[in-house]
DRENTIMI-943936 format. One line per field, with one value per residue (C-alpha): residue number from 1; residue in three letters; chain; x, y, z. Coordinates in steps of 0.02 Angstrom, whole numbers, plus 50000, padded with zeros to 5 digits. Each point is the difference from the previous one (the first is absolute). Last residue first. Layout:
pos = [NUM;...]
code = [ALA;...]
unit = [A;...]
x = [X;...]
y = [Y;...]
z = [Z;...]
***
This chain:
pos = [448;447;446;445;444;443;442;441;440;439;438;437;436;435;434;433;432;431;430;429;428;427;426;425;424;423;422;421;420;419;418;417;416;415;414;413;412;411;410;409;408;407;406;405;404;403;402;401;400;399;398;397;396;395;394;393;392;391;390;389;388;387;386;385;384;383;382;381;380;379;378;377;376;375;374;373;372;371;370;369;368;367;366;365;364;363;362;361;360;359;358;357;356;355;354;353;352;351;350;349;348;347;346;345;344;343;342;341;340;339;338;337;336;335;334;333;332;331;330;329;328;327;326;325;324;323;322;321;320;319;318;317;316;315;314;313;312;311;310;309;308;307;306;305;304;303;302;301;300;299;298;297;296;295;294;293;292;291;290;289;288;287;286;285;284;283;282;281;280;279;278;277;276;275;274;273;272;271;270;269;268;267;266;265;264;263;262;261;260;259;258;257;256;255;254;253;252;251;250;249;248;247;246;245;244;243;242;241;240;239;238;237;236;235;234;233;232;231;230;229;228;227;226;225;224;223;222;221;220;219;218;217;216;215;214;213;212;211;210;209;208;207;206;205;204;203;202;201;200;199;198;197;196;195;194;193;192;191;190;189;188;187;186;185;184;183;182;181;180;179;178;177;176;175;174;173;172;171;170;169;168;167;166;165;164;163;162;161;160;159;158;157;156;155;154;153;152;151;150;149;148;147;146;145;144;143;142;141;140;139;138;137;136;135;134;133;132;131;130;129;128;127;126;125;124;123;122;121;120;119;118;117;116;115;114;113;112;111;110;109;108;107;106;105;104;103;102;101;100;99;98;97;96;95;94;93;92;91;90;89;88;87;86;85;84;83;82;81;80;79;78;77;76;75;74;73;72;71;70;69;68;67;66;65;64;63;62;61;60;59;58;57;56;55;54;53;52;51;50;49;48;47;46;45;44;43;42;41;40;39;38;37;36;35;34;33;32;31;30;29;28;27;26;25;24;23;22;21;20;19;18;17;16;15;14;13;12;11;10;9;8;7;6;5;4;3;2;1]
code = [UNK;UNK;UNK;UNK;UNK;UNK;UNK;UNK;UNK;UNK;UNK;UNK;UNK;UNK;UNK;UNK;UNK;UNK;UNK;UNK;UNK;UNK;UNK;UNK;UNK;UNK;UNK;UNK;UNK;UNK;UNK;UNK;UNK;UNK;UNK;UNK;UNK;UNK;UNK;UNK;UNK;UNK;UNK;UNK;UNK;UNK;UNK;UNK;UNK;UNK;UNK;UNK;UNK;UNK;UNK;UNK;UNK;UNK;UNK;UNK;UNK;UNK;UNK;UNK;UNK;UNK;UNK;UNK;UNK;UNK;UNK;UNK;UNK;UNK;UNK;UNK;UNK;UNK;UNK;UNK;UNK;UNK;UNK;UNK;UNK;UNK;UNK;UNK;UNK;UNK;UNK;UNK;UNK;UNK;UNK;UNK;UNK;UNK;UNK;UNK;UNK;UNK;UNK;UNK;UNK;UNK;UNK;UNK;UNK;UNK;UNK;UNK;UNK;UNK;UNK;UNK;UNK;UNK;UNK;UNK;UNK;UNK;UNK;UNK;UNK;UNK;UNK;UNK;UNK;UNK;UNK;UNK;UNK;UNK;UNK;UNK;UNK;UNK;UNK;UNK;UNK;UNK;UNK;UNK;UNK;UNK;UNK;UNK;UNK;UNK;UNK;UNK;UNK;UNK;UNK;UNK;UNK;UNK;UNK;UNK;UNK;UNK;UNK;UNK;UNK;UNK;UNK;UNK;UNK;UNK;UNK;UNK;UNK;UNK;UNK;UNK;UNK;UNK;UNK;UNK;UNK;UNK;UNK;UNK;UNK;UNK;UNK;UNK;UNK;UNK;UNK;UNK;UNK;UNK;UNK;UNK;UNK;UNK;UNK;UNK;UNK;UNK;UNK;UNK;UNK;UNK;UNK;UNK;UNK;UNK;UNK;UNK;UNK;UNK;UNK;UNK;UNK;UNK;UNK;UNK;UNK;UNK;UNK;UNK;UNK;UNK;UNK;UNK;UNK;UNK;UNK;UNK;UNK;UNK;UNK;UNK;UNK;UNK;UNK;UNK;UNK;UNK;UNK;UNK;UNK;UNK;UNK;UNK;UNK;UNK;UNK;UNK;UNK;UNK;UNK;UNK;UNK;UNK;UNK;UNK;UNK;UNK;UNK;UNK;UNK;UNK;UNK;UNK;UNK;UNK;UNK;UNK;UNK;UNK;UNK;UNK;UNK;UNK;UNK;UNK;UNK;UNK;UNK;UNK;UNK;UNK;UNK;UNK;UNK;UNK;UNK;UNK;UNK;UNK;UNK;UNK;UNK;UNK;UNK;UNK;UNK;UNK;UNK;UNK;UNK;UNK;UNK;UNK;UNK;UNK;UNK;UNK;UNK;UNK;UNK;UNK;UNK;UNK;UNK;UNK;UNK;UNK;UNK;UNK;UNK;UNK;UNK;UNK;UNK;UNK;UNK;UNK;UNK;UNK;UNK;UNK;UNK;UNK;UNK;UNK;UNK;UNK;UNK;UNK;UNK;UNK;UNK;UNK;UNK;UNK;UNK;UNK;UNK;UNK;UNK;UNK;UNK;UNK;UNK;UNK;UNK;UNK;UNK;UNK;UNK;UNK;UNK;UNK;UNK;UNK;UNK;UNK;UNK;UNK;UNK;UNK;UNK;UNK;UNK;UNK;UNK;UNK;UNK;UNK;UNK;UNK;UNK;UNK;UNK;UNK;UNK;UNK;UNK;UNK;UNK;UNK;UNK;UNK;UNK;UNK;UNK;UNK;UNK;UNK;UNK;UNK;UNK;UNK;UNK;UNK;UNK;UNK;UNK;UNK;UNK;UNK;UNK;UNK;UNK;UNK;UNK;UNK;UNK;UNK;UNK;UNK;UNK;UNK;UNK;UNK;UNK;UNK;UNK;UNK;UNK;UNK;UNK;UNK;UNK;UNK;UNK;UNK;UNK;UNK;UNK;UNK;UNK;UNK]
unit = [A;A;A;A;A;A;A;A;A;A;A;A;A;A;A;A;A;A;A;A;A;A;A;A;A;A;A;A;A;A;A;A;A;A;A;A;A;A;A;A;A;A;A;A;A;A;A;A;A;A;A;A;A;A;A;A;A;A;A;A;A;A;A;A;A;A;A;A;A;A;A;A;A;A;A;A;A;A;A;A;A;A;A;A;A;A;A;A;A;A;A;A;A;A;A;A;A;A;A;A;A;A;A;A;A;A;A;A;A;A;A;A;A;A;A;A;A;A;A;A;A;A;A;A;A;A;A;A;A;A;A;A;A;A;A;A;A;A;A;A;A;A;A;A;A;A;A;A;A;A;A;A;A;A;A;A;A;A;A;A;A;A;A;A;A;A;A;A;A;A;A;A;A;A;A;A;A;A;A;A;A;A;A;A;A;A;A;A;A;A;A;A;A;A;A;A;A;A;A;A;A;A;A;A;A;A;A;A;A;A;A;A;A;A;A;A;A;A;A;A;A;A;A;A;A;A;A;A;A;A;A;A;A;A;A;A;A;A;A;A;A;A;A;A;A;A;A;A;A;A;A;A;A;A;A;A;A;A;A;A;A;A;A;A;A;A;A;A;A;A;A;A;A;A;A;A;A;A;A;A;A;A;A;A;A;A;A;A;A;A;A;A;A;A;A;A;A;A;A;A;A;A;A;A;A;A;A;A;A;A;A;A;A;A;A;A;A;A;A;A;A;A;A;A;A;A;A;A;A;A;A;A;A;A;A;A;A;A;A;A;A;A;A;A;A;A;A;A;A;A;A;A;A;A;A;A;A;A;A;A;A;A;A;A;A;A;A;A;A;A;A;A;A;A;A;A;A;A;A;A;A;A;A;A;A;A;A;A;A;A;A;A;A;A;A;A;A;A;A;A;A;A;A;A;A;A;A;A;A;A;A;A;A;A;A;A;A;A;A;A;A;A;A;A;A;A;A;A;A;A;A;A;A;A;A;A;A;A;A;A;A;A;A;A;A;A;A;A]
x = [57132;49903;49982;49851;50000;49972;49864;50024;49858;50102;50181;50096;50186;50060;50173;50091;50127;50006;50113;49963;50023;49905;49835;49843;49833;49862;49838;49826;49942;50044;49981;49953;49870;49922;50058;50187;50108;50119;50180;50138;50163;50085;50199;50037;49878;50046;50034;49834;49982;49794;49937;50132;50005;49804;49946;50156;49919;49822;50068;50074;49818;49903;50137;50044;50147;50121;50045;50138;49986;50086;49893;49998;49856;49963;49832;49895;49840;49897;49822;49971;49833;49835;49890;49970;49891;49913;49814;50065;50090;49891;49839;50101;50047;49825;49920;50132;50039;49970;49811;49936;50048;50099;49888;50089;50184;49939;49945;50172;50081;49887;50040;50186;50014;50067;50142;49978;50019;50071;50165;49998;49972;50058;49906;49821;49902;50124;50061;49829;49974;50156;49945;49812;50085;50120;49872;49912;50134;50087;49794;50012;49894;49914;49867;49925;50069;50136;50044;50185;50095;49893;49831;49830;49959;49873;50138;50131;50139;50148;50148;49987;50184;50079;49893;50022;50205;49987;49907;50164;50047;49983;50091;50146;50010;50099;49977;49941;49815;50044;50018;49877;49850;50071;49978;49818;49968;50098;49893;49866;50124;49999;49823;50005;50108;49867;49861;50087;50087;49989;50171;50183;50034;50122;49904;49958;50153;50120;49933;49933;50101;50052;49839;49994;50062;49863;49945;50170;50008;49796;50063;50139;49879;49851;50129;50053;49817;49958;50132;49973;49795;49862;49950;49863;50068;50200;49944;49918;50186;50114;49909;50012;50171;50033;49896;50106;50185;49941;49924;50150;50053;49829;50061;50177;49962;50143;50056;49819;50079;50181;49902;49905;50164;50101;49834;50014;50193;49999;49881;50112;50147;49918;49894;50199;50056;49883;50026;50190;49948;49878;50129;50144;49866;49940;50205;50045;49856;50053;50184;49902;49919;50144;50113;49870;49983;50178;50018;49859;50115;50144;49873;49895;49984;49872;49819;49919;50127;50028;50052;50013;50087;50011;50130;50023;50021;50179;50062;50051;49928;49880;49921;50097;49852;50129;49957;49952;49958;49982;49977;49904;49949;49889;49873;49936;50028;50085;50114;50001;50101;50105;50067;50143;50080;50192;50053;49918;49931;49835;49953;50032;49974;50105;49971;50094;49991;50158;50002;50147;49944;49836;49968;50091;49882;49864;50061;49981;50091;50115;49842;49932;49821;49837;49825;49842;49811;50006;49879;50067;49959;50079;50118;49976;50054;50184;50169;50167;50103;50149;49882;50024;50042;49826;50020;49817;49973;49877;49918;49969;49876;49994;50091;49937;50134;49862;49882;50085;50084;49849;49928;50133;50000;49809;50034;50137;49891;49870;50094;50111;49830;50038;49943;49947;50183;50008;49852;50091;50152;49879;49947;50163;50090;49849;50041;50192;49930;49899;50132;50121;49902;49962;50194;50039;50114;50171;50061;49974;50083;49926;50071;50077]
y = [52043;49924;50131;49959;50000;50151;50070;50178;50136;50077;49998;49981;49970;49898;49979;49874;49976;49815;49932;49933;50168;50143;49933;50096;49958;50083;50064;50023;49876;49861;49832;49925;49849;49907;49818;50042;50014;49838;50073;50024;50013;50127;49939;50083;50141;50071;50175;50122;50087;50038;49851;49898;49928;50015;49895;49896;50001;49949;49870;49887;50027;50075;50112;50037;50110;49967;50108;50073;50177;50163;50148;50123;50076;50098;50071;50009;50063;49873;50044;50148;50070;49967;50005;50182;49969;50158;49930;49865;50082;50176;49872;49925;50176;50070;49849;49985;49809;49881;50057;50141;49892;49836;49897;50129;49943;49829;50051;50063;49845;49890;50108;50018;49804;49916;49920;49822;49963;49925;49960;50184;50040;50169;50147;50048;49985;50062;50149;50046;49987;50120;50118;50032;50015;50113;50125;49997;50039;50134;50095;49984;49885;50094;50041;49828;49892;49948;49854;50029;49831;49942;49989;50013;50169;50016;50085;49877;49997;49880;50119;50101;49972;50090;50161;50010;49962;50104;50160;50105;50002;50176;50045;49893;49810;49962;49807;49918;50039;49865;49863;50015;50048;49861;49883;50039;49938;49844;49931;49974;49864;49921;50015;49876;49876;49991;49967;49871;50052;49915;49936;49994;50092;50155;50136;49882;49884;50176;50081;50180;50125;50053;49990;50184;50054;49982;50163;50078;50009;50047;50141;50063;50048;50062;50121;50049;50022;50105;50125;49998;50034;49865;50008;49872;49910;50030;49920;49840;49988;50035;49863;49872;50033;49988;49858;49914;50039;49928;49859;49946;49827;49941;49817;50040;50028;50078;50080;50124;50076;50034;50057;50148;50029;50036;50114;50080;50007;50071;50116;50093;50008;50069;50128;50050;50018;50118;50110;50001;50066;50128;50046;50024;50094;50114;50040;50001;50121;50127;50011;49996;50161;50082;49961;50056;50168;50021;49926;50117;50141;49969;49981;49885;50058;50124;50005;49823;49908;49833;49865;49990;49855;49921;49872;49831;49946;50099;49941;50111;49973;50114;49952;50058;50035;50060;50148;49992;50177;49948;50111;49911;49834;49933;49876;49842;49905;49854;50103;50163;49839;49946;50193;49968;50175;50002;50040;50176;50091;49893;50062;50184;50100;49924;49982;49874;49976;49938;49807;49962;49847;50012;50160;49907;49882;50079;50106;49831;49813;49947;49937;49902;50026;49958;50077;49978;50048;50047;50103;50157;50163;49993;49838;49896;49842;50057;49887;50023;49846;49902;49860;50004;50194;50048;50165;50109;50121;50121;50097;50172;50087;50172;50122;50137;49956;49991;49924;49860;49979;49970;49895;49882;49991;49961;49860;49925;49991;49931;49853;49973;49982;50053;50194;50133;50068;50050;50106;50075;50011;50093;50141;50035;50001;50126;50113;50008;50042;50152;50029;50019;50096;50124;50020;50036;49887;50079;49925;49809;50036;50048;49944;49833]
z = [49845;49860;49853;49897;49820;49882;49892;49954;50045;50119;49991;50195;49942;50129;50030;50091;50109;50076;49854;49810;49907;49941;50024;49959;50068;49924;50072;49980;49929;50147;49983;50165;49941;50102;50005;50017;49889;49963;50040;49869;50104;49964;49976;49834;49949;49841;50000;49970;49819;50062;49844;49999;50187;50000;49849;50074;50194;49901;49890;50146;50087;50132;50046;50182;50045;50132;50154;50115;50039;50020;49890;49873;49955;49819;49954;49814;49990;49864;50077;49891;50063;49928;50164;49987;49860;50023;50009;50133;50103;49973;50058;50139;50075;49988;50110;50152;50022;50116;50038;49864;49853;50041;49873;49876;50032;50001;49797;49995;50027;49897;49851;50045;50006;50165;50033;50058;50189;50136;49923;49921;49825;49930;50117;49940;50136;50144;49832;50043;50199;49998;49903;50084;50151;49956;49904;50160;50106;49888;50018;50181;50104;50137;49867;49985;50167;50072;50075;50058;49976;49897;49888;50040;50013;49827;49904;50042;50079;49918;49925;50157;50049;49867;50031;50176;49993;49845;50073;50050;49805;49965;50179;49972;50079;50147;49979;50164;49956;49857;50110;50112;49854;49876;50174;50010;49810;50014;50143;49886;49951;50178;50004;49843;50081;50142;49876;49894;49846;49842;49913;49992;50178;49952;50125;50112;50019;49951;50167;49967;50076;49814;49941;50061;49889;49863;49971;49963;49808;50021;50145;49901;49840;50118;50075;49831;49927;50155;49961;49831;50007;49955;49847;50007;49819;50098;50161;49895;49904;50137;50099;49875;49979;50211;49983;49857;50113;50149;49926;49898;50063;50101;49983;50021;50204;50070;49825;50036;50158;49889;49855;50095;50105;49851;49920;50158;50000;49821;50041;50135;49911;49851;50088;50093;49837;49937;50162;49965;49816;50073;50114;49874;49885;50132;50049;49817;49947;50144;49948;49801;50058;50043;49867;49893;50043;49990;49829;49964;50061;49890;49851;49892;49815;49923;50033;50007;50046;49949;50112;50180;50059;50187;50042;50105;50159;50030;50166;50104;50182;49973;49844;49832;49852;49858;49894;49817;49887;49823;49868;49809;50045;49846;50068;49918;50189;49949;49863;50117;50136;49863;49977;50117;50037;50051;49803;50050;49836;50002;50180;49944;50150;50101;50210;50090;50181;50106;50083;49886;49967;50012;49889;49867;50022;49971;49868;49887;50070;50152;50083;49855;49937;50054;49961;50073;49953;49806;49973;50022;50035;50181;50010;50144;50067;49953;50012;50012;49985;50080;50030;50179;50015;49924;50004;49985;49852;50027;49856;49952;49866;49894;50140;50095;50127;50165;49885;49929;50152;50101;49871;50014;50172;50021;49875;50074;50182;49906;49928;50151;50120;50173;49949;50132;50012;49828;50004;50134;49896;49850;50113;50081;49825;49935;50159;49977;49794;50077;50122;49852;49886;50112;50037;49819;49932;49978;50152;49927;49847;49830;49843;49921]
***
């Protein structure tokens, strides 16, 4: 191993000092793992003149490290175990390793040049350790070009990969927060739909529907985001709706129907309450508009042609569909695609803006997976309703559900509440429950 840091010529060190300043304000830019591990990689690739690099991340729950991307590769994630290869070596002691003869060290785990058809000649790998300590992972530089990796590369590299752990710790922290915050959407989504089982899934179907027409106009990430939270969110507002009008078995008279309509105005209160980030400041505007219509006539704001954003239209056109086409409902039948879309096209120009129908409908946008699975728990007393002995057994047997002793079997009633789109699991005979909310699978009716 030859030439130390000092013996580096100083124009060679600001021009490298430079390169690392480049490359961590690239790194900056990035809130997307996968892009921010590739514009690392390639960084030290070129700053060490070596053949490829790659990123292992630890995986501390499963014990593992993985990789979501390998340069020159193929293969697009690797795992293997934390105490395993130069990797971990480098973890455990939190030191860098550099051999020149990857094969010659007993340390080396050639399973990963095995997934990846790579031979791994020198290996330079240096631990990514955030600020607080903690070692994240490792960076590896393999191959160099001209001779073997150095004192001074090691250098080099140590201070790149300080900068690498601190983008890569935020980008990761960032990641998690997304998470966080979608899951409670797509939480509240289900939670607003369990109030009325009937309409089980609509949240989740529009905002698929939605993702789908947005996606065949192209519309931009940061817009397709904030249309994605507002169609999980649209529907809110039924929360202030009162459960003998929004749950009445049945038509709705006129009054009860301007209490619906109400819906709409309350998904703008309610959500302008929620501090939302800066690409997503539309959503209580967006979620709520869900019934204008081209033409003016809709509610609660009105609007007109052009004063309707593009995420509006697309979100009313959405929501009227999966209306039509929903599983059967006690006050109506569901409704075939074909008849669906042709309503769709009566809407032309008036309810509906003109271009967006036609790419719905010449896309396909409307075939979406309608099986998405969610999980509730919930407190309540109830009984099930099966239309016959053979019906709760056919049932019993076929979702691996514990007899249940002491239901009473109840006569359904004369219109018919099965729901499609969920199932009822039962654990045990108490007051806890849990409801496993499967679209697209016939279930009976949970009686509170």
């Amino acid at each position: 191993m030859t030439s130390s840091f000092n013996s580096v010529d100083n124009e060679k060190q600001i021009h490298d000092l430079q390169v690392i300043l480049e490359i961590t304000n690239l790194m900056t830019l990035e809130t997307n793992l996968d892009a921010l591990l590739k514009t690392t990689m390639e960084g030290a690739t070129r700053m060490l003149n070596a053949d490829v690099s790659s990123i292992f991340l630890c995986d501390y729950e499963n014990n593992e490290f993985y990789s979501r991307f390998i340069q020159q590769s193929a293969v697009k994630e690797i795992r293997f175990p934390l105490d395993k290869g130069i990797a971990g070596s480098v973890v455990r002691t939190k030191k860098p390793i550099n051999i020149e003869d990857a094969y010659n060290d007993p340390r080396f785990n050639p399973e990963v040049d095995k997934e990846t058809r790579y031979h791994t000649k020198s290996i330079l790998c240096m631990p990514l350790i955030t600020r607080e300590g903690k070692i994240i992972g490792v960076t590896q530089v393999l191959n160099k070009k001209t001779g073997v990796f150095t004192e001074y590369d090691e250098k080099i590299l140590g201070v790149f990969s300080h900068q690498a752990a601190t983008a890569i710790e935020n980008t990761l922290l960032h990641e998690e927060n997304e998470s966080l915050f979608k899951s409670v959407i797509r939480t509240l989504a289900t939670t607003i739909d369990a109030r009325d089982p009937v309409t089980a899934g609509h949240s989740q179907r529009v905002a698929l529907y939605a993702s789908q027409l947005a996606k065949a106009c192209k519309l931009d990430p940061k817009n397709l985001n904030e249309l994605d939270v507002a169609s999980f969110l649209h529907d809110i507002g039924k929360i202030g709706v009162r459960d003998d009008v929004l749950l009445k078995e049945g038509r709705l008279n006129t009054e009860e129907y301007k209490k619906i309509q109400e819906h709409a105005a309350y998904t703008s209160e309610i959500l302008e309450q929620i501090h939302f980030s800066r690409d997503l400041k539309d959503v209580p505007f967006l979620a709520s508009s869900h019934h204008e219509r081209l033409d003016g006539n809709g509610y609660p704001y009105g609007l007109k042609g052009n004063a309707l954003p593009l995420s509006a239209r697309i979100l009313a056109i959405v929501d009227v569909y999966d209306a039509l086409t929903a599983y059967d409902r006690p006050y109506k039948k569901a409704m075939p695609v074909g008849q669906a879309l042709s309503i769709l096209e009566q809407g032309r120009g008036t309810q509906f803006d003109t271009k967006l129908v036609d790419i719905f409908i010449k896309e396909k946008c409307y075939n979406i997976e309608r099986r998405q699975h969610q999980r509730i728990s919930v407190d309540l007393e109830f009984g099930i309703v099966f239309p016959s002995n053979d019906d709760q057994e056919a049932y019993l047997k076929k979702y691996n559900t514990p007899t249940l002793q002491g239901i009473k079997r109840r006569k359904p009633r004369p219109f018919s509440r099965q729901i499609p789109a969920n199932t009822i699991s039962v654990s045990r005979i108490s007051a806890k429950a849990e409801c496993s909310l499967k679209q697209g699978i016939s279930s009976p009716l949970i009686i509170s």
